[in-house]
Structures are given as structure tokens and as C-alpha cells.
N, C-alpha and C positions, 0 to 999 in steps of 0.2 A: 195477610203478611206475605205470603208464597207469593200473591197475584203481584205485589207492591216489588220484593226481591226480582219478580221477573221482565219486570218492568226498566229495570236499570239497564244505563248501557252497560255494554262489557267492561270496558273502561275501568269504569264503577264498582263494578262485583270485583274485578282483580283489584283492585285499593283496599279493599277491603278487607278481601281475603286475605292480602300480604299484612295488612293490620294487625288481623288474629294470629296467621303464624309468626308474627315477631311478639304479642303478647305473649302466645302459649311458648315460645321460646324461651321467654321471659322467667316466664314461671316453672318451668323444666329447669332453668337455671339457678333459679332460685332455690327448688326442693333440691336440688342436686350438693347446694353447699350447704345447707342444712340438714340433709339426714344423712349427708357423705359419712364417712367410717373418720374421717379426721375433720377435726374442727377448725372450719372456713374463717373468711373474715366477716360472717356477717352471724353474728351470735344470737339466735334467737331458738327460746326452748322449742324440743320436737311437737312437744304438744300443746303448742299456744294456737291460738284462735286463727292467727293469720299463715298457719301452716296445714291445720284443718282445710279451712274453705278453700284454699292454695291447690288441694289434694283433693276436695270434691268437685271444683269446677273444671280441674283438667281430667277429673276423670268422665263430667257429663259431657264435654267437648269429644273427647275422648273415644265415647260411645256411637258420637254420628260422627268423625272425622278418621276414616280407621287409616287411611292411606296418608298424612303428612305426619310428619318427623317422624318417624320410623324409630332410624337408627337415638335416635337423640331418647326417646322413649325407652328403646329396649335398654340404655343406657340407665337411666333411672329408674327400671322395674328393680334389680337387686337392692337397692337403697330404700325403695316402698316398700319392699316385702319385708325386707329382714327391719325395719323399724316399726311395722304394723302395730306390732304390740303395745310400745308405748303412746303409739298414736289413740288408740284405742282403749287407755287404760281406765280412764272416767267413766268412774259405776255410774253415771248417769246417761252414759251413750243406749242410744237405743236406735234398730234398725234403720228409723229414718234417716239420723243424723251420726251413724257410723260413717267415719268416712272410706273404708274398704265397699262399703257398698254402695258406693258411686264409681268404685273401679271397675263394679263386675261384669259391666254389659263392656268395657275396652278390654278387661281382660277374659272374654268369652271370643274378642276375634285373634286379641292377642296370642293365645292358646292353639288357635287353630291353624296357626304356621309354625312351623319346625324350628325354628329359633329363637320366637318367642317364647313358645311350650319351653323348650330345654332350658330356657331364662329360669323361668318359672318353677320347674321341677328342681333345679339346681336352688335357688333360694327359699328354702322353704315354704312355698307356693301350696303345696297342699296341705300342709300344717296348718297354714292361715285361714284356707279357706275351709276346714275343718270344726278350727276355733270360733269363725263366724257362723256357722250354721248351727254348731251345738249353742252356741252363747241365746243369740236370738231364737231357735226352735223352744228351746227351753225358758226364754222371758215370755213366748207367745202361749206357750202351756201356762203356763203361770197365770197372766193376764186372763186367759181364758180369750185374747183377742183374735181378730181375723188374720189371717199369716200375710204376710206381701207374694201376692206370685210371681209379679214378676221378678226380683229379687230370688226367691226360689228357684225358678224356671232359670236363670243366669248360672246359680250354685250348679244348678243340674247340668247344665249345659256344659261348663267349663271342665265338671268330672267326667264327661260324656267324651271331652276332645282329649282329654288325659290317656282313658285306659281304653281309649277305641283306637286312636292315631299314633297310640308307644306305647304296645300293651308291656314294654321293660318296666313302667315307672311302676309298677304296682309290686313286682317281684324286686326293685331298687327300695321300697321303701315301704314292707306289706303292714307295720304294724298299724301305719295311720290310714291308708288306706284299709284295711279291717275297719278302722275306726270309723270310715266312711256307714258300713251297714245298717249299723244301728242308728246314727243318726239321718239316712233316707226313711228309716222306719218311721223313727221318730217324726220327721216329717211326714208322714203318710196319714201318723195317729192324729195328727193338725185336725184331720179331716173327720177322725172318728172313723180310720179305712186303713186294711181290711177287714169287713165283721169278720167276727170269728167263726171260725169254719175249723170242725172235728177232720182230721187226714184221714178220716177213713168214708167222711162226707160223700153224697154223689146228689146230694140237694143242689139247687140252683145257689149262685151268690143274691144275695140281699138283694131288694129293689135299692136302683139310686136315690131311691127319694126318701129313704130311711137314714142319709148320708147328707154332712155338711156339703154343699157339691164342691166337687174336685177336677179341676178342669185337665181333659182327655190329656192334650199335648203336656203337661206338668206331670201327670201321672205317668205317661210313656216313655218322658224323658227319664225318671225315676228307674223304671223297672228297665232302660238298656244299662244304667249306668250299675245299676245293683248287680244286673245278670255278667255284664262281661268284667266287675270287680270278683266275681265269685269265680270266672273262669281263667280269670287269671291267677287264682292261687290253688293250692292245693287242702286234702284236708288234716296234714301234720301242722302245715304253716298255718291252718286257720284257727287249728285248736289251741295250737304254742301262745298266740297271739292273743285269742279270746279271753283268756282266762289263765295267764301261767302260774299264782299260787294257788290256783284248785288241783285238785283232784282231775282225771282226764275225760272221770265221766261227764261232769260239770262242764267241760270244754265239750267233751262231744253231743251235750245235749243242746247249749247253743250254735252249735256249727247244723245241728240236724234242726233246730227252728230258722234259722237265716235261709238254709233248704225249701223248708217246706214254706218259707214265705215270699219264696222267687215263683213256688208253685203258683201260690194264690192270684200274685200277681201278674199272671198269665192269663189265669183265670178267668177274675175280675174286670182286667182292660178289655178281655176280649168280652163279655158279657156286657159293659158297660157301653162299648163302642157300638156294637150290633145293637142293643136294645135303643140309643140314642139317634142309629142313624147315622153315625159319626166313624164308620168304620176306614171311609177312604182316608181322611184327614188323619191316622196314627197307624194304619197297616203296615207300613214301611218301617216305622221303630218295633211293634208289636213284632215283625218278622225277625228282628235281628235279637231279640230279645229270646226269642221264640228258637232260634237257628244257637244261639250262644247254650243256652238249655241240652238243646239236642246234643251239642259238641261234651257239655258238661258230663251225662248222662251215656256218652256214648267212649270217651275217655275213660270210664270211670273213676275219675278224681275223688272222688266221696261214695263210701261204702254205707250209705244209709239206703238200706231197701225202699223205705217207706215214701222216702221223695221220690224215690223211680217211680214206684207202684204210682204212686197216688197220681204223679202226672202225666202218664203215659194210659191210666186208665180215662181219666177227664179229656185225653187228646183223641182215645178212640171216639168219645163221644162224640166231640165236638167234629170232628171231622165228617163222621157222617152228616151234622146238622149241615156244615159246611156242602157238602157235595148236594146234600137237597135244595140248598140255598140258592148254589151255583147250575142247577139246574143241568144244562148239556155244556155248561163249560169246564172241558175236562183239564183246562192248563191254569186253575187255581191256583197261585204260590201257596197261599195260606192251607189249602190242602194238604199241599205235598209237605210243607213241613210238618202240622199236626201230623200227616202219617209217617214221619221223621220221628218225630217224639213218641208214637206210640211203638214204634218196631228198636227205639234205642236199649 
């Protein structure tokens, strides 16, 4: 089909393409008078069938056409978001045929320009996409079924462009983002990951092959998006939020497991990366991960000894394994932050 498309005159390809952007025009205008805030002239329920597919095909266009209508787009993202809900309300939706999750690969580029994002964050954009992960994470526990990753890897992504590119929106809005934690965990346990490991452990992590596999780039995306949510709050706001009709020990003992589980997953990526061979392809998230840690720890934002201890003691190790690794190359990054983590 590629060979057949490049075959055409140009002529041809712009006919065409002017075809699709008057369809998808079409259809922007179309969801625009139907999930507008005031009721248009063309009356048809939000959640009928012909509003559904309306909402997934422009969002799989969407995903490979990131540069046409623009402005006409971000014009309609407040209207998708804040109607999400009832689009979605059919207890028979399931991941495939959510139609939010035809949006998330447009809204994973969408996010990643500054007008877009503030679209996003402004309409409750991370509520929704909160809603979607815990919804389906938790039918895929159920099921006992396989997760979608790419789907996943999108979820991940789009958190990634949120609290890495405006680390405001976390402190504009910390209790759902909190909310985020548990459900990346949640998503980690998809995988039967990470085995449990005692914090005073200095055993190796588990073989991979003890483990549903978990693929490298999904896992790294996971552990930037957990680490720099964790560094953008503090540990009053995390506890208030965790748990506010508990008791504070209650609060402080899940703020000190959310800790020691940014630990593991330091750990683990970088165990899992090296032992697979796959170190170049996730070193660059593993460092920022890794650097986000170190700020965490060196702040001190969170009075829990036990996350210091435990991973500044795993970072001496590793560092040396590192420099034997690296043999006579003394300008290792990956060094120099382990020995960042260990002197925090």
C-alpha cells in the first residue's frame, strides 16, 4: 500500500489529502455541536453509536496526522474531556472499545506542546486519564488477562509530558495526581513486578524469567513518571492526600511504601536492563529517574531514613559494578549519578 500511495502523482496525494481534512473537519464539527455545553441543532445522544466511532476515528487519524487542524482540535479537546464520562459510561466498554483510548496516542503529542498541555490540564485531562487506567487496570486484574501496552506506554507517556514539561500541574492539582501512584503500581503488578524485596535486602532482584515479561521502555516510562510525581510533592501534601480519615501514622506508612517503591524501581530497571543487554535503549529515562531520586533525597522532602538508607546503600553497590563494567571509561553518566545517590 506505501509502494501503491508513492506511486501517485502529487496531484493526486493533495486531492486526497484535501478530502480527509474536509472529512475530519467534518467530524470536528460535528462532535463540536454535540458535546458543546449548549444544545446545537443537530440533537443526537452523547453516547450513541454514531458519536462513539465519530470520537475513535478521529482520534486514530489523529495519532498519525499530528500537524493538521491544530487550532480546530485544541478547540474540541475541552468538549472531549469534560464529556468523557458519559461517553464512557457503558458497563460493557472495555479497553479495546473505550473510546478515550483511541485519543491517547493524539493526546500523548497533544500534551507535548504547551497549549495543548494547559488545554488538558485546564479540563480535567488528568482526572480522565486517571479514570481510564484505574478502570481498565483493574478489569485486567480481574480478567486475569494480558494488559495492552501500547495503550499503557501512551497512559505513561502523556503523565511523563504533564509532570516533566509543568512540573505546576502536580502541585495545581496533587490529590489526583497522588492518585496517580498507586495506580502505576497497580499497573507494574499487571506483571507480577516488583517481587518483593525486604528494605533491608542486599540480595539481587529476581531473575526476569520468574516475571510475566515487562517490556524495558514501558517499565522506564513508569518509573520517570512515578519519580518526578513524587518530586514534585512534598511529604505533608502526600500524607494529607494518602489517607485523610486515617490516623497520620497510616498516612505515613503509605508515603514510606510509595518511597521504598521508587527505590526498587531503580533497582530492578537497572538489573533488568543490564542482565538483558538492553541498557543503551532505556539509560536516558533510567537517568532522569535516577537524577529525580537524587534531588528527592538530597532536598529532603521526606524524613523516612529507611528509603535513604536502602538506596544509597544499593547505589554504592552498583556503582562500583558500574565502573568495573566501564572499565577505563571514567566519564560514565550512569556513574556519576549512582555516586550522586550514594553521597545524597
Amino acid at each position: 500500500l506505501q509502494f501503491k500511495w508513492a506511486c501517485l502523482p502529487i496531484d493526486d496525494l493533495m486531492k486526497v489529502r484535501k478530502f480527509l481534512l474536509d472529512t475530519f473537519t467534518a467530524i470536528i464539527e460535528f462532535l463540536q455541536e454535540v458535546l458543546g455545553a449548549q444544545e446545537g441543532i443537530i440533537t443526537v445522544p452523547r453516547n450513541s453509536e454514531v458519536v462513539l466511532t465519530s470520537v475513535r476515528i478521529l482520534g486514530r487519524w489523529l495519532s498519525d496526522e499530528t500537524d493538521a487542524l491544530q487550532k480546530e482540535v485544541l478547540e474540541l479537546l475541552p468538549s472531549l474531556l469534560l464529556r468523557m464520562p458519559a461517553l464512557t459510561e457503558n458497563e460493557h466498554t472495555t479497553a479495546a472499545n473505550d473510546p478515550f483510548s483511541h485519543l491517547l496516542l493524539a493526546l500523548l503529542h497533544i500534551t507535548a506542546k504547551g497549549k495543548g498541555r494547559r488545554q488538558f490540564l485546564a479540563h480535567k485531562g488528568p482526572a480522565t486519564l486517571l479514570s481510564f487506567m484505574k478502570r481498565h487496570i483493574h478489569a485486567w486484574h480481574q480478567a486475569a488477562d494480558t494488559p495492552d501496552i501500547e495503550l499503557l506506554s501512551a497512559c505513561a507517556g502523556i503523565l511523563i509530558n504533564l509532570v516533566c514539561l509543568d512540573p505546576t500541574a502536580v502541585s495545581a492539582d496533587p490529590s489526583t495526581f497522588i492518585g496517580f501512584l498507586p495506580a502505576l503500581c497497580d499497573c507494574l503488578s499487571l506483571f507480577h513486578y516488583p517481587p518483593p524485596t525486604p528494605p533491608s535486602s542486599t540480595s539481587p532482584p529476581l531473575s526476569i524469567h520468574t516475571r510475566r515479561p515487562l517490556p524495558l521502555t514501558l517499565f522506564a516510562h513508569i518509573l520517570v513518571a512515578f519519580t518526578f510525581t513524587l518530586k514534585a510533592l512534598d511529604q505533608p501534601t502526600l500524607e494529607a492526600h494518602l489517607n485523610p480519615a486515617s490516623p497520620t501514622s497510616h498516612s505515613s506508612d503509605a508515603a514510606a511504601h510509595l518511597l521504598h517503591t521508587d527505590a526498587l524501581l531503580l533497582q530492578h530497571l537497572w538489573a533488568d536492563a543490564h542482565q538483558l543487554g538492553l541498557w543503551e535503549s532505556v539509560s536516558e529515562l533510567w537517568l532522569m529517574a535516577a537524577e529525580s531520586t537524587a534531588q528527592i533525597l538530597t532536598r529532603k522532602k521526606y524524613a523516612f531514613e529507611q528509603f535513604g538508607t536502602h538506596i544509597t546503600t544499593w547505589a554504592s553497590q552498583a556503582a562500583r559494578q558500574d565502573q568495573d563494567a566501564a572499565g577505563s571509561k571514567p566519564d560514565s553518566s550512569s556513574t556519576e549519578i549512582l555516586t550522586q545517590l550514594t553521597c545524597a
